[in-house]
C-alpha positions as CSV (number, residue, x, y, z in Angstrom):
1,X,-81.9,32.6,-34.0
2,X,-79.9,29.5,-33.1
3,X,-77.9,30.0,-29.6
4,X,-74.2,29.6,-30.3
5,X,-72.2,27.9,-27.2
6,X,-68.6,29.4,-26.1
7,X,-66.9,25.8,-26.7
8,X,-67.3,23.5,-29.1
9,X,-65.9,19.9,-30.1
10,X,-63.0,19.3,-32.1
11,X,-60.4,16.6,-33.7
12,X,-57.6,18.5,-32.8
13,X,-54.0,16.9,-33.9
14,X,-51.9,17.4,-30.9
15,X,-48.8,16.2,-33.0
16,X,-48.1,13.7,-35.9
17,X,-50.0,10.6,-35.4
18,X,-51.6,11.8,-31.7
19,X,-54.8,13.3,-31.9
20,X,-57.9,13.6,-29.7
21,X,-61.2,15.3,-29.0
22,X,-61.3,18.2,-26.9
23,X,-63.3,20.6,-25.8
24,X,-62.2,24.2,-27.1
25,X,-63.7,27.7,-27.7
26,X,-65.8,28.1,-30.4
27,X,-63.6,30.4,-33.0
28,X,-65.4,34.3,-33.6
29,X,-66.5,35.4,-36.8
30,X,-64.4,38.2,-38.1
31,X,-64.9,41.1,-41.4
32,X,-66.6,39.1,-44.4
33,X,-66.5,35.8,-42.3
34,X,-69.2,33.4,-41.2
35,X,-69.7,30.7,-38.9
36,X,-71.0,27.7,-39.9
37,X,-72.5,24.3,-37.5
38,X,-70.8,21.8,-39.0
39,X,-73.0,18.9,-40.1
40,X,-71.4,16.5,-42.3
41,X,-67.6,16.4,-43.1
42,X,-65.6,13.9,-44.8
43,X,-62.2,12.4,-45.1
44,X,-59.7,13.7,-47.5
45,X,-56.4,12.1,-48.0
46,X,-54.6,15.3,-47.3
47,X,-56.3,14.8,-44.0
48,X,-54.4,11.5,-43.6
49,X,-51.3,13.1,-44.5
50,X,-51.6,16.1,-42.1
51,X,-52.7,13.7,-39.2
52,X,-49.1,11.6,-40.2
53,X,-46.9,15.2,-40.3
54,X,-46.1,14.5,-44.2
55,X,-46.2,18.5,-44.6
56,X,-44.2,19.7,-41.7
57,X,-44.3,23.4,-41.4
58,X,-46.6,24.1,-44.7
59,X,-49.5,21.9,-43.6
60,X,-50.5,22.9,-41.0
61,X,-47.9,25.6,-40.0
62,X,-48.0,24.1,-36.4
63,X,-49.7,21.6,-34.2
64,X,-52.0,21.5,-32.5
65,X,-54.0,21.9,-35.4
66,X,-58.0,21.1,-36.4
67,X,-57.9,19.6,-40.1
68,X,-60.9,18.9,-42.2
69,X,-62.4,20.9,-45.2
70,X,-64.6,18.8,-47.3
71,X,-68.6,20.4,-45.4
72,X,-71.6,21.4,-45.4
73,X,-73.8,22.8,-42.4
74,X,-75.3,26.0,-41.6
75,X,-74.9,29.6,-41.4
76,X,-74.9,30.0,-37.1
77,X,-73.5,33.6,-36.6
78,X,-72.5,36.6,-39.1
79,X,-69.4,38.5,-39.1
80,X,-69.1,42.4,-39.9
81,X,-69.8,42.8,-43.3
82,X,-71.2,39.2,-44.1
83,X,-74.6,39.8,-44.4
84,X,-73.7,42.4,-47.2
85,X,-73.0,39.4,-49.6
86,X,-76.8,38.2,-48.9
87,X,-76.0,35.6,-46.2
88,X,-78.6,34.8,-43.9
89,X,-78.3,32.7,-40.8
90,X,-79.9,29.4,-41.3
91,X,-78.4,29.4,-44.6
92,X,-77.4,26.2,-45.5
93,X,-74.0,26.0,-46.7
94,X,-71.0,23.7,-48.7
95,X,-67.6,24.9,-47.6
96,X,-64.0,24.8,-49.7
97,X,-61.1,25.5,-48.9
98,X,-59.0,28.5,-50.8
99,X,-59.4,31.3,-49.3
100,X,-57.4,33.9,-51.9
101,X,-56.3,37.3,-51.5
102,X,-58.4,38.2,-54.7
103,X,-56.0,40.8,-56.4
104,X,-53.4,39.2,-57.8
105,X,-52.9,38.6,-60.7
106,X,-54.3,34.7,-60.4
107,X,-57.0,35.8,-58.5
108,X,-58.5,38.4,-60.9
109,X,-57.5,36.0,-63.7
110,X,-60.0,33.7,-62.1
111,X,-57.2,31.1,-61.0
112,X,-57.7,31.8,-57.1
113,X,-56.7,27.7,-56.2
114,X,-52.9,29.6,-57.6
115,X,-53.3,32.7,-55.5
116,X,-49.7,34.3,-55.5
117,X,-49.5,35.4,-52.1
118,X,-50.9,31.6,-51.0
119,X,-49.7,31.2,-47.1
120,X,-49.0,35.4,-46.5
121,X,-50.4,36.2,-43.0
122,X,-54.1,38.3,-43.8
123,X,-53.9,38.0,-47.6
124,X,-54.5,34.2,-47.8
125,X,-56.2,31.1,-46.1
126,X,-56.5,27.7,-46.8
127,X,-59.3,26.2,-44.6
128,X,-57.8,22.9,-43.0
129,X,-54.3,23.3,-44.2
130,X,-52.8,26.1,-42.9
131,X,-55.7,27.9,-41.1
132,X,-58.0,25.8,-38.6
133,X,-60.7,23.5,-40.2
134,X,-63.8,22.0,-40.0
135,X,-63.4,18.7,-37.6
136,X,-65.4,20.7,-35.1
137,X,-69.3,21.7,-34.0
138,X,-68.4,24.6,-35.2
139,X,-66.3,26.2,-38.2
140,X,-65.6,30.1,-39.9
141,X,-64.9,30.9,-42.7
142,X,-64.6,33.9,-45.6
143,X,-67.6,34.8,-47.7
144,X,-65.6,33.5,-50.4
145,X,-65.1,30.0,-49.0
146,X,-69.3,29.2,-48.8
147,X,-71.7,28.2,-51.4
148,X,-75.6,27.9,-50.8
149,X,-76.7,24.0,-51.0
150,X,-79.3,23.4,-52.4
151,X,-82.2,21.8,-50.2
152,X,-82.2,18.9,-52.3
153,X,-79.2,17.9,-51.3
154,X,-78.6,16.7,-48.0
155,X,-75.4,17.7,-45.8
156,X,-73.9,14.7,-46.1
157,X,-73.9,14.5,-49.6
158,X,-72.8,18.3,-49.4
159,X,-70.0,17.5,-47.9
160,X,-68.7,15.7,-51.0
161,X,-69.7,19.1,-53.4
162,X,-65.6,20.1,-52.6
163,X,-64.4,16.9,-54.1
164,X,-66.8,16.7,-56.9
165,X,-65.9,20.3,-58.0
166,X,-62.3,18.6,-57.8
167,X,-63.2,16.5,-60.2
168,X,-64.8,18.9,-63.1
169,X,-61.9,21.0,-62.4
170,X,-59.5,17.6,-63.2
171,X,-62.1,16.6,-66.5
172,X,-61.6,20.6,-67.4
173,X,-58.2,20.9,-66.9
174,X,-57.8,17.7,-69.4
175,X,-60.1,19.0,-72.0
176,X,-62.7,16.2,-71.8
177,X,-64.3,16.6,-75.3
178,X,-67.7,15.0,-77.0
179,X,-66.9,11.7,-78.2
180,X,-63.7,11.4,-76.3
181,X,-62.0,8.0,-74.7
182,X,-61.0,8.7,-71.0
183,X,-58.5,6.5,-68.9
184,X,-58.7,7.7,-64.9
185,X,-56.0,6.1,-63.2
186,X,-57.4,5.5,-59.7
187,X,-60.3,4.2,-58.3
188,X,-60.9,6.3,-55.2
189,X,-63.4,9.4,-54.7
190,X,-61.5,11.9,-57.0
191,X,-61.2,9.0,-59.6
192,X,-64.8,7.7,-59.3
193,X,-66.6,11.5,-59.0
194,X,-63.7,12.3,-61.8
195,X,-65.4,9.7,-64.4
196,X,-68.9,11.2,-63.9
197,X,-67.3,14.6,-64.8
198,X,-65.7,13.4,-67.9
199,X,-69.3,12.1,-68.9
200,X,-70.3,15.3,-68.1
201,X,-68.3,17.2,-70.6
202,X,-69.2,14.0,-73.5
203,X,-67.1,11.2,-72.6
204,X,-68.2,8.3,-74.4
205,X,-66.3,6.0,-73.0
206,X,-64.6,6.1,-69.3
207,X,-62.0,3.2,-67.8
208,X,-61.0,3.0,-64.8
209,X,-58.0,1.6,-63.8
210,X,-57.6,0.3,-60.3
211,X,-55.9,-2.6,-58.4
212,X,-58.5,-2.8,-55.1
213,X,-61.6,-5.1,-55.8
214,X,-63.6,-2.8,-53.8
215,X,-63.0,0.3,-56.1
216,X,-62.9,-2.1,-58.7
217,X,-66.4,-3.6,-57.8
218,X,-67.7,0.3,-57.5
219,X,-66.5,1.2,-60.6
220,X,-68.3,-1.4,-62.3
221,X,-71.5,-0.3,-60.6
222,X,-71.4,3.3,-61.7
223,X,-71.2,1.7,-65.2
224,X,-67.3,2.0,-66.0
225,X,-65.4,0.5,-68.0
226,X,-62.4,-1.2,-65.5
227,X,-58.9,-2.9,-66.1
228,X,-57.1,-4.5,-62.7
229,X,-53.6,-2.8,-62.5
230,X,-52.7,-5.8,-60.5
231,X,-53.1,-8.2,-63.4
232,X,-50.8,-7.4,-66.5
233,X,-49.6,-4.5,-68.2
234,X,-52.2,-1.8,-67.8
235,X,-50.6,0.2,-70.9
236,X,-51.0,-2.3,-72.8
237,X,-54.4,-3.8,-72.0
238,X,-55.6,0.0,-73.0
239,X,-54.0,-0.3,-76.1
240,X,-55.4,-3.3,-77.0
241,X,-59.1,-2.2,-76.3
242,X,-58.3,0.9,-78.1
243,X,-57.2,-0.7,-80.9
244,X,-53.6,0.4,-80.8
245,X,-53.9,3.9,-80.7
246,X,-54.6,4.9,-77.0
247,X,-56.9,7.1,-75.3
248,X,-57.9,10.8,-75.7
249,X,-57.4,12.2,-72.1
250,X,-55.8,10.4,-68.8
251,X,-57.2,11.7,-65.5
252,X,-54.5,10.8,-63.5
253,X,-56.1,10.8,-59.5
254,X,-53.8,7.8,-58.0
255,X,-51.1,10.0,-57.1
256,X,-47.8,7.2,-57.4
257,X,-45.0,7.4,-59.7
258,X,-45.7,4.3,-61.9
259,X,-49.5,5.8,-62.9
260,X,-48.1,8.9,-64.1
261,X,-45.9,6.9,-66.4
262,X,-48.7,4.3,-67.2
263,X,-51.0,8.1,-68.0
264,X,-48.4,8.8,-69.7
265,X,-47.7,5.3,-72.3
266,X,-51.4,5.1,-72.7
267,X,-52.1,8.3,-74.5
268,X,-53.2,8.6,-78.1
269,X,-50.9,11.1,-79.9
270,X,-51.7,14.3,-79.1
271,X,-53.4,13.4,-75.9
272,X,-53.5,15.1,-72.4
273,X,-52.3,13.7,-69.0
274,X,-54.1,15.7,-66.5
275,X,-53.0,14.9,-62.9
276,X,-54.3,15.8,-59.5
277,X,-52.6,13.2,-57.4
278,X,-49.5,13.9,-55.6
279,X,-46.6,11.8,-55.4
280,X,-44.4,12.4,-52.7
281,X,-41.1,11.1,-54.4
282,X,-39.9,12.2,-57.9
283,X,-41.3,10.6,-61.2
284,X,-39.5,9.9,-64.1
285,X,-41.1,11.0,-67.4
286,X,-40.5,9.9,-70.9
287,X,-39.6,13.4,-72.5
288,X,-38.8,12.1,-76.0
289,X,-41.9,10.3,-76.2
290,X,-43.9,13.8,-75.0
291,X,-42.1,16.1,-77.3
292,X,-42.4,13.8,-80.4
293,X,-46.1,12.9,-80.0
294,X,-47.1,16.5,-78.4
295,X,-48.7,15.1,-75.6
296,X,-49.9,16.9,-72.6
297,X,-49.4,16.8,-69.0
298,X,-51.2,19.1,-67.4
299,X,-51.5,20.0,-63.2
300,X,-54.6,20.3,-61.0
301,X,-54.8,21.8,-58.0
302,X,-58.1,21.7,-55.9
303,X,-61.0,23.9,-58.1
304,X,-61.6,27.2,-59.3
305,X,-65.1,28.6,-59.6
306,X,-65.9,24.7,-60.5
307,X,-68.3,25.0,-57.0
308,X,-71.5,26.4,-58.4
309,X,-71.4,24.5,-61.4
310,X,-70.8,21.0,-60.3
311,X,-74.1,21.8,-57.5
312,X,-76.5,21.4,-60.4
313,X,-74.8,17.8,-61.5
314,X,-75.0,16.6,-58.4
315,X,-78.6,17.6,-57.8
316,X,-79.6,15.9,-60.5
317,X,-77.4,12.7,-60.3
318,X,-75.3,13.2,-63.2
319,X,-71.9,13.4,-60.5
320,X,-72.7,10.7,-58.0
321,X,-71.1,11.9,-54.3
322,X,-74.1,10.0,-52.9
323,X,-72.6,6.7,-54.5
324,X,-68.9,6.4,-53.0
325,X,-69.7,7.3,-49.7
326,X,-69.2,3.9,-47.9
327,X,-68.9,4.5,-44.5
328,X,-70.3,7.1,-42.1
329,X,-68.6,7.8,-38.3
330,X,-69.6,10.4,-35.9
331,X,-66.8,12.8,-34.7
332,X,-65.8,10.9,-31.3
333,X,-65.5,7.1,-33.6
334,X,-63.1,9.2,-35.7
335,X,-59.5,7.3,-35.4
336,X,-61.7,4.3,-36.4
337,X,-62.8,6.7,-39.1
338,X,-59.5,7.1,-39.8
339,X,-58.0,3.9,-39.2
340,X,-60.8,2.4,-42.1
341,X,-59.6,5.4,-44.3
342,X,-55.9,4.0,-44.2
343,X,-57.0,0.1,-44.5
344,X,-57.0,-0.6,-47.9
345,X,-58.7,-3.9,-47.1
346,X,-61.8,-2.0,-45.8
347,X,-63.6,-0.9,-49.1
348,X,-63.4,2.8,-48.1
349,X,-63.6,5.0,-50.5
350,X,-65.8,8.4,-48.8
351,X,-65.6,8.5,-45.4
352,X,-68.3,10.6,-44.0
353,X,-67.7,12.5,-40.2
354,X,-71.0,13.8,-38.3
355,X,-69.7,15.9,-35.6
């Protein structure tokens, strides 16, 4: 039986933009919780966010705060109840973050990532938002929150299974279908491990539209089709290579104002917009143009039940986490890890934390 210490490192965010390692208690397992050594974790960009203060108030609630929730490790110590669900310790383990109450009507609808009492004190957690994350040795959370890796799959890749069941949730919220043209506006980790899932559900053909020759260069290697946003009208260059008519599906994973309205100009009549990135100013939308083709636009936020399933793709290399993790930092080297995460001149795309 692994011996747990009292403290522990952590990234903790002091304040907006101030953060540093410290040495604090290791948190205690409560009712239908576990805790987890953390052995891999990676960069989100609502990670970047947090660490600028973007969410005051909502994410996190206060400072100081430990972010992260993209894992994988293994089980160290059992909480009351736990062991019930069949958790072992030494089980190895992929965290996520929505921790729903379970009830609700969301919840028993399957739809926990919408869990209508999201943020209420005892009835609902969100791992690395508004309840402490996984930047640390050591992490807890619910029996809900954890999914068994498999042993083919190493921890660092396992700490890109949250993101990659992102991305099936963002090619099933569009309604990827066999034989389908897909457009994913943004080349980063959503947007890469978001083209695998469309080929997933029958893609047959994927572009990826990016303006950073890094993700551009990636894309390429995974076998994508790519168009440089940078360089002409990327509406109409789809158009063109769609012979006019557009494309089936847009995943839209950039997350700025002028990709939702080039998801939105590039879709075939009758096509779907789904979008998982957030812009944080308003976007105008052409509402004439949606109501008289019947297009689609169509949120995603984080997953729902899409953890289980997307462990199999990954094991078998049909979603390829392994392939945009570029860099790899060990928890002290982490406002470097940070720092390369924000350059957009340093060909980051996954950036991996070992604490």
């Amino acid at each position: 039986m692994p011996v747990v210490s009292p403290t522990m490192k952590a990234l903790v965010v002091l304040e907006p933009n101030r953060v540093e390692i410290q040495e604090v208690a290791t948190p205690t397992p409560g009712q239908n919780e576990v805790l987890a050594r953390v052995r891999a974790v990676s960069i989100c960009g609502t990670d970047a966010h947090l660490v600028r203060g973007d969410y005051p108030g909502f994410w996190p609630l206060s400072f100081p705060f430990i972010p992260g929730h993209e894992w994988a490790g293994e089980i160290a110590a059992l909480g009351p109840g736990a062991e019930r669900y069949g958790w072992k310790i030494g089980d190895r383990v992929a965290g996520t973050s929505h921790d729903a109450c379970g009830f609700c009507q969301k919840c028993v609808e399957g739809r926990y990532n919408l869990c209508e009492n999201y943020g209420v004190q005892g009835l609902h957690r969100q791992y690395g938002h508004n309840t402490q994350g996984a930047d640390a040795t050591y992490v807890v959370h619910g029996v809900k929150c954890v999914f068994k890796l498999p042993d083919a799959i190493s921890f660092e890749d396992g700490a890109l299974i949250d993101p990659a069941s992102i991305a099936l949730h963002v090619a099933n919220r569009g309604g990827v279908a066999p034989g389908d043209t897909v457009a994913i506006t943004g080349g980063g980790a959503i947007g890469l491990l978001s083209g695998d899932a469309a080929l997933v559900r029958g893609a047959s053909r994927v572009i990826v539209l990016e303006r950073m020759a890094g993700r551009l260069a990636k894309a390429v290697e995974l076998g994508f089709e790519t168009i440089d946003t940078s360089q002409g009208d990327p509406v109409k260059t789809v158009r063109d290579l769609t012979g006019g008519l557009g494309v089936d599906v847009v995943l839209e994973c950039a997350g700025v104002p002028v990709a939702v309205q080039w998801a939105l100009g590039m879709l075939r009549r009758g096509g779907r917009c789904a979008a998982v990135g957030i812009p944080t100013v308003g976007v105008e939308i052409p509402m004439q143009k949606i109501v008289l083709d019947e297009l689609e636009l169509v949120g995603c936020r984080a997953t729902a039940g899409e953890m289980r399933r997307v462990m199999p793709l990954v094991e078998r290399g049909r979603i390829r986490v392994h392939e945009v993790a570029t860099h790899r930092f060990s928890l002290s080297e982490y406002e470097k890890a940070l720092a390369t995460f924000n350059d957009p001149n340093s060909g980051a795309i996954k950036i991996v934390i070992v604490p």
